[in-house]
C-alpha positions in Angstrom: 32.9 24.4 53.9 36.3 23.3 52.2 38.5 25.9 54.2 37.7 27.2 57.3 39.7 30.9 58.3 38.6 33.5 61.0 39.9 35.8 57.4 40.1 35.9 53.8 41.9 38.6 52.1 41.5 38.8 48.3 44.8 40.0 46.6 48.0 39.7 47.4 49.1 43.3 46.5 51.0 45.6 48.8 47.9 46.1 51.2 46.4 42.4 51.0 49.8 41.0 51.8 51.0 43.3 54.3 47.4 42.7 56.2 48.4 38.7 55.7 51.3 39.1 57.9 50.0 41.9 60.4 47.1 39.6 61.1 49.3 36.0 60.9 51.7 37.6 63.5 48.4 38.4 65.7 47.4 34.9 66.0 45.0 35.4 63.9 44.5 32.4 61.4 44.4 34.9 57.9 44.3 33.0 54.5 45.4 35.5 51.7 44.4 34.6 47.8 45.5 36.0 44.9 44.5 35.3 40.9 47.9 35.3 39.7 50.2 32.2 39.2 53.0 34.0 41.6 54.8 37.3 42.8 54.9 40.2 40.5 57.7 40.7 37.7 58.2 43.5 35.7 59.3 47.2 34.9 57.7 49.1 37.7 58.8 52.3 39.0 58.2 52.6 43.0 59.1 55.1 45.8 59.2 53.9 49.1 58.0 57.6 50.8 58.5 57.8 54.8 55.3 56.5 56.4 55.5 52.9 54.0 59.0 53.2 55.6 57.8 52.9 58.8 55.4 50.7 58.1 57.9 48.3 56.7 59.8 49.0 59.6 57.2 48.5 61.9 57.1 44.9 60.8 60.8 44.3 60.8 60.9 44.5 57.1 62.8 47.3 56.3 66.0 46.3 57.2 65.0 43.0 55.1 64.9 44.9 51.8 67.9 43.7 49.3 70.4 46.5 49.9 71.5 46.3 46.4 67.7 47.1 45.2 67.4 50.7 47.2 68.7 54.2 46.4 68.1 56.3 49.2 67.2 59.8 47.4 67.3 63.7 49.2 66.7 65.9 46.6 63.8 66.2 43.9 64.6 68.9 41.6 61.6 70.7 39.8 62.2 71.7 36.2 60.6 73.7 33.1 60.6 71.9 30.2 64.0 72.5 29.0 65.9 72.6 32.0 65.2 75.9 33.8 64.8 75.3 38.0 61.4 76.3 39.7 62.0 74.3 42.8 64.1 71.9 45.1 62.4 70.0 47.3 64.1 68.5 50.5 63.8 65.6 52.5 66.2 65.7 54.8 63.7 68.6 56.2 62.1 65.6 57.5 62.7 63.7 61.1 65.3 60.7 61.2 65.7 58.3 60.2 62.8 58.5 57.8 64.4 61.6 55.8 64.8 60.1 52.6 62.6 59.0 49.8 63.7 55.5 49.0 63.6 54.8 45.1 63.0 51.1 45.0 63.8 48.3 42.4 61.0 46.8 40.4 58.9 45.0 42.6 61.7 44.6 45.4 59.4 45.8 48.1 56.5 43.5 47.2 58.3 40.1 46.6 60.1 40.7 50.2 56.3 41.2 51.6 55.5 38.0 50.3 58.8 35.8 50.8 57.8 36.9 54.7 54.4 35.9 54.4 55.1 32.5 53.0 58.3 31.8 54.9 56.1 32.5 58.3 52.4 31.1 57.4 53.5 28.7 54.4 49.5 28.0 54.2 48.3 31.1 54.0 49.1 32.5 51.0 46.8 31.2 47.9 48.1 31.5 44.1 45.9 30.7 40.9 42.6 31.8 43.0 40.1 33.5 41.5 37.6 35.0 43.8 34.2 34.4 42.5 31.2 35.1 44.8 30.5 35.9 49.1 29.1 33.7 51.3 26.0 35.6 53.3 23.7 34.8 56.0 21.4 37.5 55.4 23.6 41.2 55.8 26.4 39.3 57.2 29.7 38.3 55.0 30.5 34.6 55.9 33.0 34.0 53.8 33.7 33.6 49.8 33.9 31.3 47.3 37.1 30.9 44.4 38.3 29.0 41.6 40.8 26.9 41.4 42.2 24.9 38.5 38.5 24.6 37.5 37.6 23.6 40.9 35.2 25.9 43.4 36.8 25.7 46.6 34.1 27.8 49.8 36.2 29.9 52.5 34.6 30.4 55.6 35.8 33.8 57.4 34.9 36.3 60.0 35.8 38.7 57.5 36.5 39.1 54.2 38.6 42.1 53.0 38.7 43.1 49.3 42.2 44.4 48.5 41.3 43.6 45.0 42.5 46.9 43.6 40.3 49.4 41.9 37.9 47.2 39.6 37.6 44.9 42.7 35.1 42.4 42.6 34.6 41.9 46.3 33.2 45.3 46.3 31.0 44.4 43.1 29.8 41.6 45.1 28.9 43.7 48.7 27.0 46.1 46.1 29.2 49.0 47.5 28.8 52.3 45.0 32.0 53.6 43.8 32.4 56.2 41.4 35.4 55.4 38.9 37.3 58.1 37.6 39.1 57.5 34.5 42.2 60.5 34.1 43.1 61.5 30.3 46.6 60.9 31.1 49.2 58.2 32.0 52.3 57.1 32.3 54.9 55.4 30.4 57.3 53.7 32.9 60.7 52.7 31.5 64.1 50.9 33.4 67.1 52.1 31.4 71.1 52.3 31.7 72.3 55.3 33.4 75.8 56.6 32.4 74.7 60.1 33.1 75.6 59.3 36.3 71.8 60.8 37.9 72.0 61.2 41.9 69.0 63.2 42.4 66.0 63.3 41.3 64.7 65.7 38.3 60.8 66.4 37.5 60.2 68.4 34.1 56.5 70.0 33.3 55.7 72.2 30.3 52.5 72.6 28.4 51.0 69.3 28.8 54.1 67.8 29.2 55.2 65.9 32.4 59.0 63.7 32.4 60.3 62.2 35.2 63.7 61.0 35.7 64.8 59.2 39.2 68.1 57.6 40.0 67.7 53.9 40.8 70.3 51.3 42.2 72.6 49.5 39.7 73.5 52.2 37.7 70.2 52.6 36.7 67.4 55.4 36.0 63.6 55.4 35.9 61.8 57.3 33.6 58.2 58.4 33.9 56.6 60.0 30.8 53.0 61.8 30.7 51.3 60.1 27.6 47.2 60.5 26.6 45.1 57.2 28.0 44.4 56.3 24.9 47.9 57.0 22.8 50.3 54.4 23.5 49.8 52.4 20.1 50.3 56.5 18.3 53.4 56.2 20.4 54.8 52.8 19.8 54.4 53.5 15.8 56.4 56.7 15.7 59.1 54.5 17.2 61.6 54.4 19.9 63.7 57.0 18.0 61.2 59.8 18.1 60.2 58.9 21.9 64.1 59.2 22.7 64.0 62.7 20.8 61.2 63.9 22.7 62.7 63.5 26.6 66.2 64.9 24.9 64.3 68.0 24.0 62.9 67.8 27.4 66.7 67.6 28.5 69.3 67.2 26.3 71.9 66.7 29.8 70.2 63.1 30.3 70.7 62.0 26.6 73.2 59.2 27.0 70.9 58.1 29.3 67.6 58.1 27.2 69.6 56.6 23.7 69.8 53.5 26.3 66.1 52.5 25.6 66.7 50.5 23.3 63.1 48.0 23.2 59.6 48.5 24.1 60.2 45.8 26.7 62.4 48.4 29.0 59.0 49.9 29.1 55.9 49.3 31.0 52.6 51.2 30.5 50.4 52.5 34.0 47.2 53.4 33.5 45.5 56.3 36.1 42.2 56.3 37.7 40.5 57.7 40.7 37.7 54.9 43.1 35.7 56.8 45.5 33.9 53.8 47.0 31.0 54.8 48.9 31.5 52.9 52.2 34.4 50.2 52.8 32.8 48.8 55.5 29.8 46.4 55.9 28.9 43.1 58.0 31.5 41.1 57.7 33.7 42.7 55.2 36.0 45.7 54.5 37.5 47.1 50.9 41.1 48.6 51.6 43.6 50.0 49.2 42.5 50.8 45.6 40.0 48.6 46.0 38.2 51.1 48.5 39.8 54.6 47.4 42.8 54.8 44.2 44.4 57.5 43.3 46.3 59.4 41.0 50.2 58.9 40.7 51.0 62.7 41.5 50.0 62.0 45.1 53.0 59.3 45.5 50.9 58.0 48.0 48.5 55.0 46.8 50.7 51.9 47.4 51.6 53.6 51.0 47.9 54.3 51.4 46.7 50.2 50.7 49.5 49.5 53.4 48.7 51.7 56.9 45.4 50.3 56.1 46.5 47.2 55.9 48.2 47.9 59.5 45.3 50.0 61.0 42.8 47.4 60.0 45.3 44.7 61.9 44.7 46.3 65.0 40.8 46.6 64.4 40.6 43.0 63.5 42.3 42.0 66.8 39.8 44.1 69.2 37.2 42.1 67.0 38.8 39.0 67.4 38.9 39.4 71.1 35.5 40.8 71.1 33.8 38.3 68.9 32.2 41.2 66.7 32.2 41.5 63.5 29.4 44.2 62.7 29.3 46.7 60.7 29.7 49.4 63.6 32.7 47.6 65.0 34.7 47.6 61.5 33.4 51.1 60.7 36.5 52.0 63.2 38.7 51.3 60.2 36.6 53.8 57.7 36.9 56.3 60.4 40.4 56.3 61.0 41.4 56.2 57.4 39.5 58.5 55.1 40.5 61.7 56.7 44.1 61.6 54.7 42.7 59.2 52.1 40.5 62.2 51.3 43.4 65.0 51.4 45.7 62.9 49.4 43.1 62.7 46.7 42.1 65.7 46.8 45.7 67.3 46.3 46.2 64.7 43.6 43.9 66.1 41.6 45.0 69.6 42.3 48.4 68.8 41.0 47.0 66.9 37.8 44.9 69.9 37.0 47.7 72.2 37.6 51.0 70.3 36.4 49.5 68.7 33.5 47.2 72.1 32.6 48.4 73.6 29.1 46.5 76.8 29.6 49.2 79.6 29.9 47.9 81.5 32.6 47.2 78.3 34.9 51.1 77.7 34.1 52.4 80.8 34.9 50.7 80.3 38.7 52.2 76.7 39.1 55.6 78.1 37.9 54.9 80.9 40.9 54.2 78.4 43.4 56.6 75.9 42.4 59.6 79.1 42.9 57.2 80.5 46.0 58.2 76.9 47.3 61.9 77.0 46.9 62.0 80.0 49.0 59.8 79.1 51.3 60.3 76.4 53.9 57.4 76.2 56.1 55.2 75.9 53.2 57.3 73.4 51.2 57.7 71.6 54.8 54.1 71.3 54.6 54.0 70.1 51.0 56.4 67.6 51.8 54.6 66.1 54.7 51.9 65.3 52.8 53.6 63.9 50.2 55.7 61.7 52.6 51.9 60.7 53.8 52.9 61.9 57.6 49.9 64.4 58.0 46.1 63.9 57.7 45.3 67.8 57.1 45.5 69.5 53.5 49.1 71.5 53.1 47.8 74.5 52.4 44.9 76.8 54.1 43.3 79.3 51.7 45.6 81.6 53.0 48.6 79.9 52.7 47.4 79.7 48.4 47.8 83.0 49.0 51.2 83.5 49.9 52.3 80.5 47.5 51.4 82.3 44.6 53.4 85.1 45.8 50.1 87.6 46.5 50.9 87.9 49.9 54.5 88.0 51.8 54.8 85.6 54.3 56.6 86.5 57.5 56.7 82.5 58.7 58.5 81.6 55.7 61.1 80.3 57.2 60.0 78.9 60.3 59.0 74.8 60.5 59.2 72.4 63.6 62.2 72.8 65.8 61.2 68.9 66.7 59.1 67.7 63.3 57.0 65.1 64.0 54.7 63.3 61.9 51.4 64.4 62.0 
């Protein structure tokens, strides 16, 4: 064998280089690769939500985040097209210090990740590698092998772990089922000036219409925009003037702000899917992240989600270390832990994409009851909340509580949450 690791993660994204450094600060000799010639760049919007705060902060990265690239954010105002309120949601409902949604700078989050991993384990963090096939004795995963600058270059490992995102070919490789769920919207991303002066948060839906407008650090904004999969090149040949007139219609308070996109390079276009892999888990090798289980944007939840597993699988991969065993049923602890909220969060993903996206009259006049059933009520919007902060493993709402949020049935806990909230 050229290289010789007890493990091999393949991609450096925010699970695969968050389980680099769990695992290198175990002791545990962890070699991560990655295709790419070098740390992201780009428009990218990204919300930090509590529990990848305290997994950063676990890891003593938190504080190491560029203060000038965070924007600490309380309020996330919910809007009709047009400007009308439906809802406000909270987060200072939430325990301290993790009672804010962070609204990050492109990519600030990721390159600290791997500035860390390279300052502490200068060796074990591959560029310009493209994973290419597994290494098997029989069912076991013994390691993989990559190319390099032409070259093919074998990795032994105890385990391999596919954090390869969602058309990974690690899983390809293990034969894993997945089903693939392509969505018939996305989402235009876009970085501009912000002399509005945004401080909070605003989310507009109408019929089939979804805008998002976030206040960043450096006087800037992000803006989100629901577009169909297939309609950016309609979009880009109607122009930046009629894209600007479209969010001012949406809300004409924000248009100094919108007449700042000025170029299609302010503007960055994110496809949605959904990857249901059948297992993550097999001799030898594990599939975290998007790799294993993507979901939809609405959750706010899959970067978060590819990094506690990238921490839970840390701890596995020590008791495996320690134990010498790498079987199937030892790593199947990881699978375990993890799909309980994995499952949730995908599930209410695609509740709110078939609700907030629907164009279907009726189906809009309930969301616009729950979303105002919300405002009003706190222990059901604390429950919302919760799972969209990724700190409970449980769906937010029983079939009763549907009930009550569509304002069929009165609620006499409406204002009652946690005296002492906890994360779930």
């Amino acid at each position: 064998m050229d290289i010789k690791k007890d493990v091999v993660v393949v991609g450096a994204g925010g699970g695969g280089a968050i389980l680099g450094l769990a695992l290198n600060r175990k002791g545990i000799d962890t070699l991560v690769i990655e295709q790419a010639s070098g740390p992201p760049s780009g428009v990218r919007g990204e919300i930090l939500q509590p529990n990848g705060q305290q997994v950063l902060d676990r890891l003593g990265l938190l504080q190491r985040l560029p203060p000038e690239g965070i924007l600490p954010v309380r309020f996330f105002h919910f809007r009709l097209v047009g400007g009308k309120r439906l809802c406000t949601i909270d987060y200072d409902m939430l325990p301290p210090p993790y009672n804010r949604a962070l609204v990050m700078w492109p990519n600030v989050v990721h390159q600290t990740i791997l500035e860390v991993l390279q300052a502490e384990n200068p060796q074990g963090l591959f560029y310009g590698a493209r994973f290419k096939s597994l290494i098997k004795d029989g069912p076991q995963v013994e390691g993989i092998e990559v190319e390099s600058q032409g070259k093919i270059i074998k990795i032994q490992a105890k385990l391999v772990v596919g954090a390869d995102g969602p058309f990974s070919k690690v899983r390809e490789a293990l034969a894993i089922p997945a089903k693939l769920h392509r969505y018939k919207e996305s989402y235009l991303i876009a970085m501009l000036d912000c002399p509005d002066n945004i401080t909070e948060s605003q989310y507009f839906v109408g019929k089939r219409t979804i805008l998002g407008v976030f206040p960043a650090a450096r006087n800037k904004a992000y803006v989100f925009y629901m577009v169909p999969s297939d309609g950016l090149a309609q979009m880009k040949s109607e122009g930046l003037q009629s894209l600007r007139d479209k969010w001012t219609a949406i809300y004409p308070v924000f248009q100094s702000t919108f007449d700042t996109l000025r170029d299609w390079d302010q503007t960055a276009y994110m496809g949605t899917g959904r990857v249901k892999a059948k297992i993550w888990v097999t001799n030898g090798a594990v599939l975290i992240g998007d790799a294993a289980h993507g979901m939809n944007p609405h959750a706010s939840q899959g970067r978060m989600q590819a990094m506690v597993d990238a921490v839970t699988l840390a701890d596995i991969v020590e008791t495996c270390q320690v134990e010498k065993n790498w079987s199937y049923s030892a790593l199947q602890v990881f699978e375990d832990r993890r799909r309980p909220q994995v499952t949730m969060l995908q599930r209410l993903a695609d509740e709110e994409v078939f609700f907030w996206n629907t164009g279907n009259p009726v189906l809009s006049t309930l969301r616009n009851r729950v979303f105002q059933t919300l405002d009003r009520n706190r222990r059901l919007q604390y429950q919302v909340l919760t799972a969209t902060a990724g700190l409970r493993e449980s769906p937010p709402f029983g079939w009763f509580d549907r009930l009550q949020a569509g304002g069929f049935w009165p609620d006499p806990r409406a204002d009652q949450i946690p005296s002492n909230p906890q994360p779930i």
